[in-house]
Residue frames relative to the residue before (quaternion, step in Angstrom):
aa qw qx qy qz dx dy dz
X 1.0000 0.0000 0.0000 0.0000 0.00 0.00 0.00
X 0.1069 -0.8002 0.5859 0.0707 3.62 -0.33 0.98
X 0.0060 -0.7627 0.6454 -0.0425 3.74 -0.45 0.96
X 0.1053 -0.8094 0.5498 0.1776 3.64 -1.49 0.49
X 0.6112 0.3587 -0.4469 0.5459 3.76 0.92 0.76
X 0.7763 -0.3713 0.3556 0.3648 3.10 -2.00 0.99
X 0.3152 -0.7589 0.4754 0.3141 4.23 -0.78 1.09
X 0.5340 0.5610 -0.3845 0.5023 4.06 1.00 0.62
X 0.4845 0.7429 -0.4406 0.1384 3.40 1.58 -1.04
X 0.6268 0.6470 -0.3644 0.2361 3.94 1.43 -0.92
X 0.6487 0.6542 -0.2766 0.2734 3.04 1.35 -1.03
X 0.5477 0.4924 -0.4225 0.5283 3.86 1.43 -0.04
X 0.7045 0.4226 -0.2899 0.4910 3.78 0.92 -0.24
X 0.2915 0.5322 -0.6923 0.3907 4.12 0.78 0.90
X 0.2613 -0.6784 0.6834 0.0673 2.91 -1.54 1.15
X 0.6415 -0.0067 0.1549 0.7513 3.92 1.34 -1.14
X 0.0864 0.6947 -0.7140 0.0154 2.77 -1.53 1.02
X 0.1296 0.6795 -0.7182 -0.0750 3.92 -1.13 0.67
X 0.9403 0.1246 0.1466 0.2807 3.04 -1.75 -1.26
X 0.8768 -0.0142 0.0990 0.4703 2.60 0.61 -2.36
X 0.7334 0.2928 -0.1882 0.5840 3.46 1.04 0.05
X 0.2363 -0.5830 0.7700 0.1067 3.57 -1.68 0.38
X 0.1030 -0.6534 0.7496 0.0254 3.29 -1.48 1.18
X 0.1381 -0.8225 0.5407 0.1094 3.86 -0.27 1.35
X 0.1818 -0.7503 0.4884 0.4068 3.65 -0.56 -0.70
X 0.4702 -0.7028 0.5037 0.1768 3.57 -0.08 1.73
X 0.2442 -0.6078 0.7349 0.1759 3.66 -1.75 0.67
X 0.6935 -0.4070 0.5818 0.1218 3.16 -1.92 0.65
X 0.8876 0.2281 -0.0400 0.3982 3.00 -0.54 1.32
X 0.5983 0.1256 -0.2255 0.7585 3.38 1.42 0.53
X 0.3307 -0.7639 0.5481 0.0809 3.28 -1.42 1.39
X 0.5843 -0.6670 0.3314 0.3224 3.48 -1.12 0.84
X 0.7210 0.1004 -0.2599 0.6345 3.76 0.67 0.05
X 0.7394 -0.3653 0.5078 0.2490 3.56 -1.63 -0.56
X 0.3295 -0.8175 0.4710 0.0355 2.96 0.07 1.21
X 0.5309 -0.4908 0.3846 0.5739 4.81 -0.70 0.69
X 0.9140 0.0579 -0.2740 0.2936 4.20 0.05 0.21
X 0.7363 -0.4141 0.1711 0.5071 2.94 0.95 1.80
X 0.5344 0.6115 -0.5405 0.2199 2.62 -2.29 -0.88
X 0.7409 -0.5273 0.2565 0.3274 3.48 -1.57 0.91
X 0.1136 0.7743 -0.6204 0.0524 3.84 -0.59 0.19
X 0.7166 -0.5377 0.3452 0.2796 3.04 -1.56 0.86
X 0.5410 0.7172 -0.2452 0.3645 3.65 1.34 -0.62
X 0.6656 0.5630 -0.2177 0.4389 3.54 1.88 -0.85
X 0.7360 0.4919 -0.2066 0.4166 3.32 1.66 -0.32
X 0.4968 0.7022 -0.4269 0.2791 3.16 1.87 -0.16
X 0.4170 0.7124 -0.4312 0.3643 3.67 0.90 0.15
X 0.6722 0.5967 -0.1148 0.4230 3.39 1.20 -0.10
X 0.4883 0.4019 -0.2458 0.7346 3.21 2.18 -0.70
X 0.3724 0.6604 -0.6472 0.0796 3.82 -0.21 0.01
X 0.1910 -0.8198 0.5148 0.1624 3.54 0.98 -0.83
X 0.7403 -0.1296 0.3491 0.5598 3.67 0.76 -0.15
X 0.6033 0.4851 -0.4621 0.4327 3.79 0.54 -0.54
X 0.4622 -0.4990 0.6226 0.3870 3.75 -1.99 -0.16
X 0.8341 0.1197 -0.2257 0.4889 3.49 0.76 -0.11
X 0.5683 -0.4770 0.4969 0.4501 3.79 -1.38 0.09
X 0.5044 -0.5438 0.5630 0.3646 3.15 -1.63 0.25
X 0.3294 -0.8225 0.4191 0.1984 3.12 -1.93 0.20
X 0.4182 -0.3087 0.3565 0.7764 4.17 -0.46 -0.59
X 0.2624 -0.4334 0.8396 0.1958 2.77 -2.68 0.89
X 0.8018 -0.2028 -0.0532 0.5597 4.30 1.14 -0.70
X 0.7534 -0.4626 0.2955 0.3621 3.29 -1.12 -0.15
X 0.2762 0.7051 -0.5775 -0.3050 3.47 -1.44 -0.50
X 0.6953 -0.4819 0.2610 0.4649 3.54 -0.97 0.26
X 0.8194 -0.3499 0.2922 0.3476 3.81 -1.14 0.58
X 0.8854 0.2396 0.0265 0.3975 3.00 0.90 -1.73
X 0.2080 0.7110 -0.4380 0.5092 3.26 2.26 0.22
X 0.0541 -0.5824 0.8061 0.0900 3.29 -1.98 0.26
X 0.7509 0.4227 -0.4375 0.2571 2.81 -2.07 0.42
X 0.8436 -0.3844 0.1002 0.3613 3.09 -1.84 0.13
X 0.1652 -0.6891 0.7055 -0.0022 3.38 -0.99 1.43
X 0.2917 -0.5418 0.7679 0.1780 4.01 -1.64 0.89
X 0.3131 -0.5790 0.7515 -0.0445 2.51 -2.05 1.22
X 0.3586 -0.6612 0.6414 0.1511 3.45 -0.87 0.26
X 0.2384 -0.8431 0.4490 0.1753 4.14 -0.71 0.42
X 0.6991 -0.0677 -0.0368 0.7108 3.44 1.51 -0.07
X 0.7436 -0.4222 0.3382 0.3929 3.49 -0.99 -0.46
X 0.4492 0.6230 -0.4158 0.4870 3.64 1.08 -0.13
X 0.6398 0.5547 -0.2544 0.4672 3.19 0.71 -1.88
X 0.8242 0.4725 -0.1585 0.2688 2.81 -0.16 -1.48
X 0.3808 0.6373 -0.3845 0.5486 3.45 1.52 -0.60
X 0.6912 0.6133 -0.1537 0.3500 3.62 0.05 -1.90
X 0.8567 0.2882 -0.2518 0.3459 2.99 0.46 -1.30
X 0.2291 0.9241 -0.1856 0.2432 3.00 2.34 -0.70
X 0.8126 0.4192 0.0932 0.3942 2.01 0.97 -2.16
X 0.6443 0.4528 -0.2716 0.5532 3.40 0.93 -1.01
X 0.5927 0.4923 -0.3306 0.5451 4.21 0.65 -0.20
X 0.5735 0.3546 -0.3857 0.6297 4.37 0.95 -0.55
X 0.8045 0.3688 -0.3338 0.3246 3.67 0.05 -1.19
X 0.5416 -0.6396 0.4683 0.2798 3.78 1.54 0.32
X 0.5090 0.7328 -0.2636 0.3666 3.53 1.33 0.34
X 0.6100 0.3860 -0.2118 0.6588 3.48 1.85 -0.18
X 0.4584 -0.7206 0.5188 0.0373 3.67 -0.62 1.70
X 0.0153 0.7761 -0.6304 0.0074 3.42 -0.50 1.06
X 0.1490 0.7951 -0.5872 -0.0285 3.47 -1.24 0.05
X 0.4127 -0.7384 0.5332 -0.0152 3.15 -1.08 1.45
X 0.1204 -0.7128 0.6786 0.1304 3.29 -1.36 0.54
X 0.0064 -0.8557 0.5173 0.0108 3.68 -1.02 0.91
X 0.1723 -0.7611 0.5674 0.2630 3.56 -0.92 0.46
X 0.1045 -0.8213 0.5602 0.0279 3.66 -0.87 1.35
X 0.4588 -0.4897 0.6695 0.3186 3.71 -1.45 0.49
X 0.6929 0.3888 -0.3045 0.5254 3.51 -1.17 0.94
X 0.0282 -0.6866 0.7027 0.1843 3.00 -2.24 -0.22
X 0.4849 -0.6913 0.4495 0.2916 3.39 -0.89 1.31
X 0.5713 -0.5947 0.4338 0.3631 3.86 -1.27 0.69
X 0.7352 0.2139 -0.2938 0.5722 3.55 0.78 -0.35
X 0.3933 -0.6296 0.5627 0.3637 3.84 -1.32 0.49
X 0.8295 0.2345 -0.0825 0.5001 3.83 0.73 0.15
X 0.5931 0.6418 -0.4521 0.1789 3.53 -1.09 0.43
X 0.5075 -0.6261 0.4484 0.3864 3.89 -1.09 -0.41
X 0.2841 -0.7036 0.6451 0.0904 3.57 -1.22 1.39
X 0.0374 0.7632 -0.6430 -0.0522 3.50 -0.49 1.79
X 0.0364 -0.7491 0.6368 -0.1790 3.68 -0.31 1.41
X 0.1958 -0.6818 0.6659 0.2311 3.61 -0.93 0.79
X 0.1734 -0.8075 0.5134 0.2331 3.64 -1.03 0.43
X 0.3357 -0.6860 0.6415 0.0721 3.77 -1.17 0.51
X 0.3863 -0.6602 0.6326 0.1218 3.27 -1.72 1.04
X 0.1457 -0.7230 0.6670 0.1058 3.90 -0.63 1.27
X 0.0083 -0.7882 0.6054 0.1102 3.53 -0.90 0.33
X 0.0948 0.8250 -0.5571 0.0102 3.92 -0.16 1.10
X 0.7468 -0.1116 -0.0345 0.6547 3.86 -0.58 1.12
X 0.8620 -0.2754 0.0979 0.4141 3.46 -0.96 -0.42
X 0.5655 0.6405 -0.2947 0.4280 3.34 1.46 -0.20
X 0.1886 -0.7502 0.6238 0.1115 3.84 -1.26 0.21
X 0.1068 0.7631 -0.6268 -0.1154 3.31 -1.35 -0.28
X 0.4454 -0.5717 0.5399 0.4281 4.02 -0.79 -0.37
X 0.1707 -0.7512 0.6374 0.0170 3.01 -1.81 0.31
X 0.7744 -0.3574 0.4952 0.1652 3.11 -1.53 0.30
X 0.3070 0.7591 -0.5346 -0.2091 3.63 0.01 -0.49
X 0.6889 -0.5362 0.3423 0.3475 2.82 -1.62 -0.03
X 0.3681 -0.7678 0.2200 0.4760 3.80 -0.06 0.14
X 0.4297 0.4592 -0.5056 0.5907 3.82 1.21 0.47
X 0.6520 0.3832 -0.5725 0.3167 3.67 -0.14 0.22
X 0.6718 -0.6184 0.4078 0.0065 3.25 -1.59 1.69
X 0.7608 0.4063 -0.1006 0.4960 3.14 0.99 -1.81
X 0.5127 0.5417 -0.5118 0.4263 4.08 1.45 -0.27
X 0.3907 -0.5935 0.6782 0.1876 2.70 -2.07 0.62
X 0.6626 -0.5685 0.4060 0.2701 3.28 -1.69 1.37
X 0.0349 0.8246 -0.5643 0.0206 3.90 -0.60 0.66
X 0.0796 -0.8421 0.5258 -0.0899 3.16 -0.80 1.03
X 0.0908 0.8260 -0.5540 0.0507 4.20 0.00 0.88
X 0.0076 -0.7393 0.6200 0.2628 4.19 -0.92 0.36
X 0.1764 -0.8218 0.5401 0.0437 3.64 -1.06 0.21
X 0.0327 0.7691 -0.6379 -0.0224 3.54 -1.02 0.36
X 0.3543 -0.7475 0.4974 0.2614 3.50 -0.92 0.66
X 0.2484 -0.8385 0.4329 0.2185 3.49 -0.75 0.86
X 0.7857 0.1766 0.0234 0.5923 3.32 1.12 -0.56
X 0.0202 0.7151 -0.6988 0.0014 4.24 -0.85 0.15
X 0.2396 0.7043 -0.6453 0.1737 3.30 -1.68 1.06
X 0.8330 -0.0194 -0.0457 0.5511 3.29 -1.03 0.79
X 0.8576 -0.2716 0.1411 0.4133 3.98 0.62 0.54
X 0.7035 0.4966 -0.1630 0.4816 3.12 1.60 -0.93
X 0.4498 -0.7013 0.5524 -0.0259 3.15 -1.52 0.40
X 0.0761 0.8062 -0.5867 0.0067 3.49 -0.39 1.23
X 0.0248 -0.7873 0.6156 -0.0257 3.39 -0.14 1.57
X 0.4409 -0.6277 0.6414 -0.0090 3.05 -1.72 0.63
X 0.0063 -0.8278 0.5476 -0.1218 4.08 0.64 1.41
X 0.2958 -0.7592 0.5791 -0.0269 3.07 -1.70 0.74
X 0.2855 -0.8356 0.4365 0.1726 3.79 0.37 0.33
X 0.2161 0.8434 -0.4805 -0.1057 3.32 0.01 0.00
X 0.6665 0.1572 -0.3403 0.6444 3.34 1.45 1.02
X 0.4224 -0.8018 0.3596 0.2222 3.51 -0.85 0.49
X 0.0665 0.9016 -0.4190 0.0847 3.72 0.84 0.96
X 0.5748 -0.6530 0.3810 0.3130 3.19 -0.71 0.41
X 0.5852 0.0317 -0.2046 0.7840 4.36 -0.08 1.55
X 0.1964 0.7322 -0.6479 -0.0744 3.73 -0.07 -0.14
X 0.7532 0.4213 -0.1485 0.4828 3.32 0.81 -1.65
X 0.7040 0.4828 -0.3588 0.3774 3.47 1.03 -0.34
X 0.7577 0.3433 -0.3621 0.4206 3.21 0.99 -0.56
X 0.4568 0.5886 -0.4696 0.4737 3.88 1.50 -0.32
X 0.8483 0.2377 -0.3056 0.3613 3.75 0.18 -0.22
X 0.5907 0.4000 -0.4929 0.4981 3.45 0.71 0.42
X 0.5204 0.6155 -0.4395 0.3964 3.68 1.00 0.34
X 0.6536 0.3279 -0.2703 0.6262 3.47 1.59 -0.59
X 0.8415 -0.3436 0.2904 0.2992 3.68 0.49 0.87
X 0.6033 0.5192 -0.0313 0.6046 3.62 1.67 -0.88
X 0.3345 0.7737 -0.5356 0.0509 3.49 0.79 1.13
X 0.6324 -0.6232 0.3250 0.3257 3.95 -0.83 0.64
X 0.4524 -0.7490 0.3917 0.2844 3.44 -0.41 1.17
X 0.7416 0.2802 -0.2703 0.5463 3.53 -0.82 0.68
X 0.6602 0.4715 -0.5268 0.2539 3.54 0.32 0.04
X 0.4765 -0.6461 0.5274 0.2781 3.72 -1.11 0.67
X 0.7831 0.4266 -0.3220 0.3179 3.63 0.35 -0.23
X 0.7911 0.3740 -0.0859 0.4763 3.59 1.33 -1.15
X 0.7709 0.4534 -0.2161 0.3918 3.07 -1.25 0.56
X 0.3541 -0.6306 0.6398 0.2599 3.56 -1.33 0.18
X 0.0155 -0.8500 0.4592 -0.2576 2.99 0.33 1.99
X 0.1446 -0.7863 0.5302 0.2823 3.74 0.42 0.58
X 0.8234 -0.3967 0.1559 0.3746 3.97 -1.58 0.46
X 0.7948 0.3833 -0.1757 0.4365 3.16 1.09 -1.31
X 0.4505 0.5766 -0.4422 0.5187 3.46 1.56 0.00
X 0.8423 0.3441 -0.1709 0.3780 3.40 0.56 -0.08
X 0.2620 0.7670 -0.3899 0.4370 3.43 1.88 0.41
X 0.7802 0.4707 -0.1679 0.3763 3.25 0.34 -2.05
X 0.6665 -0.3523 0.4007 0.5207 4.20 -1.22 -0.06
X 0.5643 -0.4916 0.6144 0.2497 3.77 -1.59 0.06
X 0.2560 -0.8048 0.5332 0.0494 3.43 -0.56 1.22
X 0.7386 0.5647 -0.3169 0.1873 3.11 0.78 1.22
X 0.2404 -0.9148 0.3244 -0.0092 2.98 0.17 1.79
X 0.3437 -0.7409 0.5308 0.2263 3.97 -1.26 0.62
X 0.2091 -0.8612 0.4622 0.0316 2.83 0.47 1.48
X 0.8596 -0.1000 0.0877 0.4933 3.90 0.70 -0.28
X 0.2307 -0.6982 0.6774 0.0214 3.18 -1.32 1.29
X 0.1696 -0.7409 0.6434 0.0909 3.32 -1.86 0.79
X 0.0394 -0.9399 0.3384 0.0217 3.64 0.46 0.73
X 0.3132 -0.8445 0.3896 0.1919 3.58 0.64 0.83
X 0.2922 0.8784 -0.3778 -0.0164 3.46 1.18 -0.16
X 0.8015 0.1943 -0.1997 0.5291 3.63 0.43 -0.13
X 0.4695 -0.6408 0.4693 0.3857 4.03 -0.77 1.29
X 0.7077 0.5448 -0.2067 0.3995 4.24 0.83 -0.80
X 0.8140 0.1764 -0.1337 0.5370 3.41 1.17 -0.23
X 0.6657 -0.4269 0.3961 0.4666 4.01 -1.13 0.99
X 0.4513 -0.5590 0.5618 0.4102 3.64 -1.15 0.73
X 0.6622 -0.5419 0.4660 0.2252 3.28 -1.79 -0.04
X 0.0148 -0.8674 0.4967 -0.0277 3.42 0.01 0.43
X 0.0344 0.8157 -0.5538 0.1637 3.83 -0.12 1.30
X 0.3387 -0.7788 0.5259 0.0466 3.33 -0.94 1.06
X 0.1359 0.8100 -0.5323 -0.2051 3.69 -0.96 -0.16
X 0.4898 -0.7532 0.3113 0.3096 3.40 -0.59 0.67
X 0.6019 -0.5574 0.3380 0.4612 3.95 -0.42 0.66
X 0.5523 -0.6179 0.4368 0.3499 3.53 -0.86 0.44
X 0.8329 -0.3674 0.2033 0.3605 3.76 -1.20 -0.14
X 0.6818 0.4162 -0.0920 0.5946 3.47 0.99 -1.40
X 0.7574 0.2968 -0.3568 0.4592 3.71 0.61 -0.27
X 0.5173 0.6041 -0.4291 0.4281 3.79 1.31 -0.33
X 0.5033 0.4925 -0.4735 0.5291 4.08 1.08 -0.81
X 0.8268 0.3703 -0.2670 0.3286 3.21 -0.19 -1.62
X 0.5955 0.4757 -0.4681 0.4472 3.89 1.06 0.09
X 0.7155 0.4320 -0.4000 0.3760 3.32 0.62 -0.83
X 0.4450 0.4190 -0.5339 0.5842 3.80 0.77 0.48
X 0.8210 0.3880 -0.3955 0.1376 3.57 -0.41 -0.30
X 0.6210 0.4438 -0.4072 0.5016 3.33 1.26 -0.53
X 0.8357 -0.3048 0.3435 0.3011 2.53 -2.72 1.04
């Protein structure tokens, strides 16, 4: 197992911790399991959150490599069932904060876009589908812009299903593609050099029928916090 941060390094980055779940706040740039040719992932350090358990916790879902912010764990397999569950049934509120090149035509609304897996030589990407295609999956994103300056966009996205690029490719479809990302958008080179400004900025987690859901924040990494604090009003 070849790893390149300190193997405790998670334990400054609990955001919530009970019973059944951990809410960490994920870094940019290291993916949460192991990808078909290896290599470090976020999965090698969970040995460190046990708190008392016989085993580490595990993914309850996913985000992309280059995503920050607040990622659920699961504590054993009960949990994890639960939370399973509440993430399929679309029942755990996510919201995202993004910096985009561009400004969408409306400052607010819902991108219903089914989305599709392209596969070309070893590479992939999402897509668009068409709306007679059979095999797309139903996608669904709301947004509001919070801020605009010098060209850019500070939008605020909502998921309301949990596809894979959802938010990246639903917002560079309205014109608003996310800075740093390699795959989307009509991104020129150097717009795409820098990290991926997109951050999970906040879970709502309904976890128990007797008590207020959970609600856990994380704060935007370094390089996107400058570039927010130019953007708001």
């Amino acid at each position: 197992m070849s790893v390149s941060c300190p193997a405790d390094f998670l334990l400054d980055r609990v955001l919530y911790r009970d019973g059944l779940m951990l809410v960490i706040d994920k870094p940019a740039g290291l993916p949460v399991h192991a990808g078909p040719g290896g290599g470090d992932n976020l999965e090698n350090y969970f040995d460190a959150l046990r708190f008392g358990l016989p085993k580490p916790p595990a993914l309850a879902h996913r985000l992309d490599r280059d995503t920050s912010g607040c990622l659920v764990l699961g504590r054993h397999p009960k949990a994890l069932r639960k939370l399973g569950k509440l993430f399929v049934d679309g029942k755990v509120e996510k919201t995202y904060w993004a910096v985009c090149r561009g400004e969408p035509e409306k400052p607010s609304g819902s991108i219903d876009a089914p989305l599709r897996k392209e596969t070309a030589r070893r590479n992939w990407r999402m897509t668009i589908a068409k709306s007679d295609d059979e095999t797309a999956l139903q996608a669904r994103t709301t947004y509001r812009v919070l801020g605009q300056k010098d060209g850019l966009s500070f939008i605020e996205a909502k998921p309301k299903t949990g596809r894979t690029h959802q938010i990246r490719v639903h917002l560079a479809s309205i014109g608003a593609p996310i800075l740093g990302d390699p795959f989307y958008g009509s991104l020129t080179a150097f717009e795409r050099e820098g990290p991926m400004m997109l951050h999970a900025r906040r879970v709502v987690i309904p976890i128990s029928k007797n008590k207020d859901p959970v609600a856990v924040e994380a704060e935007p990494p370094e390089a996107m916090a400058a570039i927010l604090d130019r953007m708001r009003p």
